[in-house]
N, C-alpha and C positions, 0 to 999 in steps of 0.2 A: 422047443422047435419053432421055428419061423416059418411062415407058408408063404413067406415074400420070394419071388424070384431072387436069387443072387446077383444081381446085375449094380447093387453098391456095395465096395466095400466098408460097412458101417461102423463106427467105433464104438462100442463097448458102452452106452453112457445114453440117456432118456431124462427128458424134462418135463416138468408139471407148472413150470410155470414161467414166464418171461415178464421184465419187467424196463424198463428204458433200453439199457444198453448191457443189463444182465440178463443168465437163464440161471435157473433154479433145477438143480437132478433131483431126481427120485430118491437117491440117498442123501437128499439135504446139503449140497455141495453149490456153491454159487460160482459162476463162472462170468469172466468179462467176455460177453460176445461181439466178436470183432470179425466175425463173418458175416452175422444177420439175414442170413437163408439166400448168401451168396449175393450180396446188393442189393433185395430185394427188400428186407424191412427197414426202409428210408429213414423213419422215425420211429424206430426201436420198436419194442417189444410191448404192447398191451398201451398206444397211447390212448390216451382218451377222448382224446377226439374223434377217432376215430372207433373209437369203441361208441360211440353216442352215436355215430353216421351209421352204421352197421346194424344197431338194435333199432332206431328210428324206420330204418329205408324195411328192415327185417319182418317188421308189424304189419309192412302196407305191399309190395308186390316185391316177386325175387324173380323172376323172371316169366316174358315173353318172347314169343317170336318175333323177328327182323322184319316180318311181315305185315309190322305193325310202327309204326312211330313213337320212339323212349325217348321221352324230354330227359331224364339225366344225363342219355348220351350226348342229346344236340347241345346241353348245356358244356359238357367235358369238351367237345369239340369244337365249340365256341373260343371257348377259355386260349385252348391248344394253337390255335389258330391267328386269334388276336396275342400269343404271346412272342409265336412263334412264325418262322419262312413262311409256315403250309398254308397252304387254300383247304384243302380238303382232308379231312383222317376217314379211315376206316379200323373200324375196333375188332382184334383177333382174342384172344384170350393166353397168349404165353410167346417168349420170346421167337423160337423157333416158328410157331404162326407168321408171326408179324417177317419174318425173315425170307419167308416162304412167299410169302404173299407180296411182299416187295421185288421178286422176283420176275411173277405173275403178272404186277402191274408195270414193268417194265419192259418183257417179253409183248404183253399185248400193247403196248403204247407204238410199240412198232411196226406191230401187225395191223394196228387201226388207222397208222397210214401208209399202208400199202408198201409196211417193208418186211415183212415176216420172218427175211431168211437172216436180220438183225434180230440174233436173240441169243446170242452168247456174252455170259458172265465173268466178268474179271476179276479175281481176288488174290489176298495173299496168303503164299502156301504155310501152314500151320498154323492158320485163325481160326476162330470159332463163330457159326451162325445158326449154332443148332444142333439137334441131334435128330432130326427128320431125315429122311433120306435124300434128299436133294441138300439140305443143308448142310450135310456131315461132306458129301462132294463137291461143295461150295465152300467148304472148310480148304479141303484140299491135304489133307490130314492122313497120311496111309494108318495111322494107328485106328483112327474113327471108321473109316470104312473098309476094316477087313472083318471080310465073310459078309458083308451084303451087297456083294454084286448080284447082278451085273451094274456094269457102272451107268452112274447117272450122268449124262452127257449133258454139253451144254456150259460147261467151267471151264477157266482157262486161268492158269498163276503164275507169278512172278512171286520170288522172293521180296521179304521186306526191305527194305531202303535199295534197292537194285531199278534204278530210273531205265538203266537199257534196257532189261528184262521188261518190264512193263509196259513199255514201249512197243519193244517188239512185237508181246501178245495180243495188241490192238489189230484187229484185221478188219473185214470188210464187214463181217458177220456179228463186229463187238455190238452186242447193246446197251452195256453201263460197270461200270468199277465198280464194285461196291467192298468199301473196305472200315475198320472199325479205327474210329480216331484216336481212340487208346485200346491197345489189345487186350483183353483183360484173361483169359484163358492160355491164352497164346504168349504169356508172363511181363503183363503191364507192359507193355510197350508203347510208346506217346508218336504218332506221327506229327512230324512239328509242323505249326503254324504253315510255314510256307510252301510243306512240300501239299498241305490239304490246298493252300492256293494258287499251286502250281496244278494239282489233279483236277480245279474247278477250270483253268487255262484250257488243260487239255484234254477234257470233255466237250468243253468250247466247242475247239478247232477240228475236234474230229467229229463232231456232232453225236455224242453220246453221251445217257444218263450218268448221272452220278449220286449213287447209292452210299450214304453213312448209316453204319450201321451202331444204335446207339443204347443198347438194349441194356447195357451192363455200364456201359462211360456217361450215361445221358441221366435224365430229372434231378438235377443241383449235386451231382455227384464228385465233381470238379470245380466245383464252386459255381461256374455259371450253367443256366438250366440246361444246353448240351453242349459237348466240350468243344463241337466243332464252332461255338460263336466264338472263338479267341480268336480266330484265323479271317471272323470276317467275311467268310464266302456263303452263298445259299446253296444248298444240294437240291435237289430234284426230288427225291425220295429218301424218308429216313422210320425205318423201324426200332420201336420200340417197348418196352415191358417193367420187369420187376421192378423199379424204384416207384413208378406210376400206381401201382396199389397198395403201398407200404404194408404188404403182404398178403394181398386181397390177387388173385392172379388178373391179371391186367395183359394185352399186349395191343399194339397200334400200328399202321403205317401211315407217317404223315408223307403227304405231297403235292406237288405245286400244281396250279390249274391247269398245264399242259397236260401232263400225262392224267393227270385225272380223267377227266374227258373219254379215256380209255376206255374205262370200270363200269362201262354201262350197265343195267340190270339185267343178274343173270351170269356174269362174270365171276362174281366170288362172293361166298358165302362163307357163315359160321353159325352155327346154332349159339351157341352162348354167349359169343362174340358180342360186347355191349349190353349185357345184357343189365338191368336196371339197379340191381343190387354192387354190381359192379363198379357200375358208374356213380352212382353216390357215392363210395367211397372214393373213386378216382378224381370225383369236385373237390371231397373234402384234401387228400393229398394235394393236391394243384395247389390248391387255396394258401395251401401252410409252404409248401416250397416254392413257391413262385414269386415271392414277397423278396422285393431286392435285400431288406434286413437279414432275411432266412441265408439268402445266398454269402452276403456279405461278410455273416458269422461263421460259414462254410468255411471261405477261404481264409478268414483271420485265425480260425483255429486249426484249420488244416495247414496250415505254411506254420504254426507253432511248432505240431505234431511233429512234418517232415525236417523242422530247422532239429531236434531234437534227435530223431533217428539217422538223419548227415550225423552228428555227433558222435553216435553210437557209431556209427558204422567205422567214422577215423577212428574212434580209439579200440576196435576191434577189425580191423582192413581183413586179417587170416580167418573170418570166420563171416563176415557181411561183406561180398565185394562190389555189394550196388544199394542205390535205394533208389526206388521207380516211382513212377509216377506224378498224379497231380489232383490235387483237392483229398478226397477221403477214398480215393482210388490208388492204392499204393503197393509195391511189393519191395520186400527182401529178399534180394538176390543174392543166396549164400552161394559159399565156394564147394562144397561137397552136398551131396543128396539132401533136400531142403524135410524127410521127413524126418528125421530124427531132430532137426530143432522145431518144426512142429508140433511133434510131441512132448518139447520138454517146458515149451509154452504151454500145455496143455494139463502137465503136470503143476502149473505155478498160477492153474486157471483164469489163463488168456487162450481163449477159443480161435485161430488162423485157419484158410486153408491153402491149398500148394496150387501153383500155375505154373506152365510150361518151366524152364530154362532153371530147375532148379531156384523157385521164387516162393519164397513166402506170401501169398495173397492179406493185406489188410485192409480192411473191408468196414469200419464203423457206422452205427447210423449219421444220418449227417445233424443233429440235433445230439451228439455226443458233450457232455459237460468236460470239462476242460480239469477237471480230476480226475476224472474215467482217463483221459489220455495221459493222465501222468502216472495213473497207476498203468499203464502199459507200459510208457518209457521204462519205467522202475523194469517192470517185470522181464521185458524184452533185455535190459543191462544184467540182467540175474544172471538170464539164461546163458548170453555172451560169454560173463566171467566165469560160468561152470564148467567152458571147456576147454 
């Protein structure tokens, strides 16, 4: 008997050990993991460098209060900083933090000049920002938030690619868009290049923030460090998490010196948020994907991957009728209920998991060997031809 709340439903199967881009079960069964704790372990399973940052940092302090000044952290946020748009990060500890709090620093950015009653959020309906309460109705998701009302006010949505509709929703009261450049829950969905720089146009012009949300599509996951640099534009604010601790929990809100300015002392807190053990690991991650080489290998073997599963997919159209995505952010978009070919990937031990619209989630660490991905292709053609 389990004493876990029922709140996942869990499959059948436990691991003692992880190792690059495999896991190991307890009945001695080696599996290709192509989930990775859902984008989060960047660089697979047990690296080593990481395991060195971790027992190093582990010997000498694990944590302090924010009440105190963490050179790891000012270091991470150095790094972040000079890599990236932001002027300023503040460190949360999990994606939903970070979504929340981008929220926060948005709503008071407009209170701090004397515009308060700018404080509603615009997204799109059936995305994901979390599973917090304000997040889940920042989702806009009737599945996510039934049975925890009353409702969380303060959100306003437009369907995806619906330019009127979004338009519309803009009112007096808007304070910032905040939408995810590739959907990843919401079943890989890519907003393209120009409509992100049409959205940066028209925050412009109506003088409102703009929120990307990059928590799942962001740290070299698309090949470049976040997916929104294809398009070229700077956002205002962009949270983010899981790739950043390559499974060390991690979460962030980067943003530009205007609204910073906001966050005065006293505005928002975290206890463990940055906390020193953290951020040593979140140096040594940065350090390895941020390396234009690291990225570079990203998308030469990611566009291999996807030129491979296009293949798969023409020569089986009645069973794959899409393939999504971009860099090691990808789904299969079957034609009937996506668990039952999940499961038979599971059965030929390639570990997936399912996102909205009937999508197979593929997920690899992004330092995946380029025969781990052809034992996928293989196995992925298996599954096809079995049915």
């Amino acid at each position: 008997m389990s004493y876990l709340v029922k709140n996942y439903n869990r499959k059948k199967i436990s691991f003692k050990k992880g190792k690059g881009s495999f896991l190991y079960s307890n009945n001695n069964q080696k599996y290709l993991d192509f989930v990775q704790g859902i984008a989060v372990n960047s660089l697979g399973h047990a690296h080593p460098k990481l395991i060195k940052s971790l027992s190093k940092q582990s010997k000498k302090l694990w944590h302090v209060s924010n009440a105190f000044i963490i050179p790891e952290g000012e270091l991470l946020a150095k790094k972040i900083v000079k890599k990236t748009f932001a002027d300023f990060v503040m460190f949360q500890n999990s994606g939903a933090e970070a979504t929340e709090a981008a929220i926060k620093v948005a709503r008071r950015y407009f209170y701090s000049i004397g515009k308060p009653n700018k404080n509603r959020i615009l997204c799109i309906r059936n995305s994901f920002h979390g599973r917090t309460i304000a997040a889940i109705y920042a989702s806009g998701s009737k599945k996510m938030i039934e049975g925890f009302g009353p409702k969380v006010n303060g959100f306003d949505h437009f369907d995806f690619g619906n330019h009127q509709s979004l338009e519309k929703n803009i009112t007096k009261n808007t304070a910032a868009i905040m939408v995810e450049p590739i959907m990843g829950e919401g079943g890989i969905k890519i907003i393209p290049d120009w409509c992100l720089k049409e959205l940066r146009k028209l925050c412009n012009k109506k003088g409102i923030l703009l929120i990307l949300d990059e928590v799942q599509c962001g740290i070299g996951r698309t090949g470049n460090f976040f997916a929104f640099e294809k398009s070229e534009i700077k956002p205002d604010i962009v949270p983010i998490a899981k790739g950043i601790g390559g499974g060390f929990p991690i979460g962030a809100v980067l943003m530009n010196k205007k609204v910073a300015k906001s966050m005065t002392a006293g505005s928002h807190g975290s206890t463990f948020g940055g906390n020193p053990l953290a951020m040593q690991i979140g140096n040594t991650v940065f350090d390895i994907i941020s390396k234009k080489s690291f990225l570079k290998n990203v998308k030469k073997n990611s566009i291999y991957f996807l030129k491979h599963l296009n293949n798969i997919q023409k020569k089986y159209p009645k069973i794959i009728k899409e393939v999504r995505g971009r860099g090691f952010l990808i789904g299969l978009q079957v034609h009937k209920d996506q668990s039952n070919f999940i499961k038979r990937l599971y059965e030929n031990k390639l570990l997936t998991i399912r996102a909205a619209e009937n999508v197979v989630r593929i997920l690899p660490p992004l330092n995946v060997k380029k025969s781990e991905l052809d034992l996928a292709i293989k196995i992925i053609n298996k599954v096809c031809s079995s049915y």
